[in-house]
Structure formats: structure tokens, C-alpha cells
N, C-alpha and C positions, 0 to 999 in steps of 0.2 A: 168519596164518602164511603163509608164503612158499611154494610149490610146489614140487618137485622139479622139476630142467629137464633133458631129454632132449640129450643131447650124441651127437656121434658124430666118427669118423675115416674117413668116406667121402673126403673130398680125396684124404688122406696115402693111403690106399689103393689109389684108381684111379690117384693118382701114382705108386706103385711098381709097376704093371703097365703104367705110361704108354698109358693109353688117357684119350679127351678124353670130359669130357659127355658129349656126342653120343653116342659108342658106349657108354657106358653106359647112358643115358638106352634106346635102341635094345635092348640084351640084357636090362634088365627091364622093359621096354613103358611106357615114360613119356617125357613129354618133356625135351628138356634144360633147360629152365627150372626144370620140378620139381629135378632133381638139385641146379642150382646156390642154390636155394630151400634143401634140404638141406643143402647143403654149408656156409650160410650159416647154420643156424639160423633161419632163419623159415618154414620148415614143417617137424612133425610127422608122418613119414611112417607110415602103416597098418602094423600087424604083419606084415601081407600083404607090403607091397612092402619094409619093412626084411626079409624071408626072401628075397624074391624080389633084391636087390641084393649081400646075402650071399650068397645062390650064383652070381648073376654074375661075383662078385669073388673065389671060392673062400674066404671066411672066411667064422668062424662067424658068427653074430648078435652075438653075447656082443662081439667085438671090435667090431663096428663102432658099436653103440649102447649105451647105456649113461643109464642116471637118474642127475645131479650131485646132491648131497644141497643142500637152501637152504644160504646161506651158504659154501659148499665155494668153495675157489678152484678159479680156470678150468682146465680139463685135468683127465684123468685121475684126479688126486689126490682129486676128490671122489668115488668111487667109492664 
């Protein structure tokens, strides 16, 4: 059976407050690699640090991350 896969809207996020990496990486103590690792889906970030970039980025948890159910098409919709 297929795993549920951890999605998120960090990009579109720090896009709408137009800050780069960098300073996000910087306002939740990681580096910008991590972020764009994130942003790409190839790493998993800790409950810790998805709280710690939701309140960098003034949104809840709930919006930025999210389990895609197996199967679910890409985006949101698999909620």
C-alpha cells in the first residue's frame, strides 16, 4: 500500500510576502538549502520546524502542510 505524502505551500507563501530563501531559511534557523529541499518535496521537515516556518510566515500549520491521501491528484485536492 502506498503511503500518504506530505505536501506543502511554502513556495506560494513566502512568494506572497516576497521574501527569498534566504530570509526564510534565516527567520526559522535553517539553512536555505533546507527550505528549497522543502519547497521541492524532497525533505520532510520536523513538526518543530513546519511550527517554526508557520510562524515565520504568519500562517497556521494547517495551511502550509498538509498529508496528500495515495492516489489523490497533485494539489490540494487530495486533502
Amino acid at each position: 500500500m502506498k503511503e500518504a505524502q506530505v505536501r506543502n505551500r511554502l513556495r506560494v507563501a513566502r512568494a506572497e510576502l516576497d521574501i527569498t530563501q534566504a530570509q526564510l531559511a534565516e527567520m526559522a534557523g535553517v539553512t536555505r538549502q533546507t527550505i528549497s529541499l522543502i519547497e521541492r518535496d524532497e525533505y520532510n521537515p520536523t513538526i518543530r520546524l513546519c511550527l517554526l516556518l508557520a510562524r515565520a510566515l504568519g500562517r497556521d500549520v494547517g495551511e502550509l502542510f498538509w498529508l496528500e491521501k495515495p492516489g489523490a491528484p497533485e494539489g490540494r485536492a487530495g486533502r
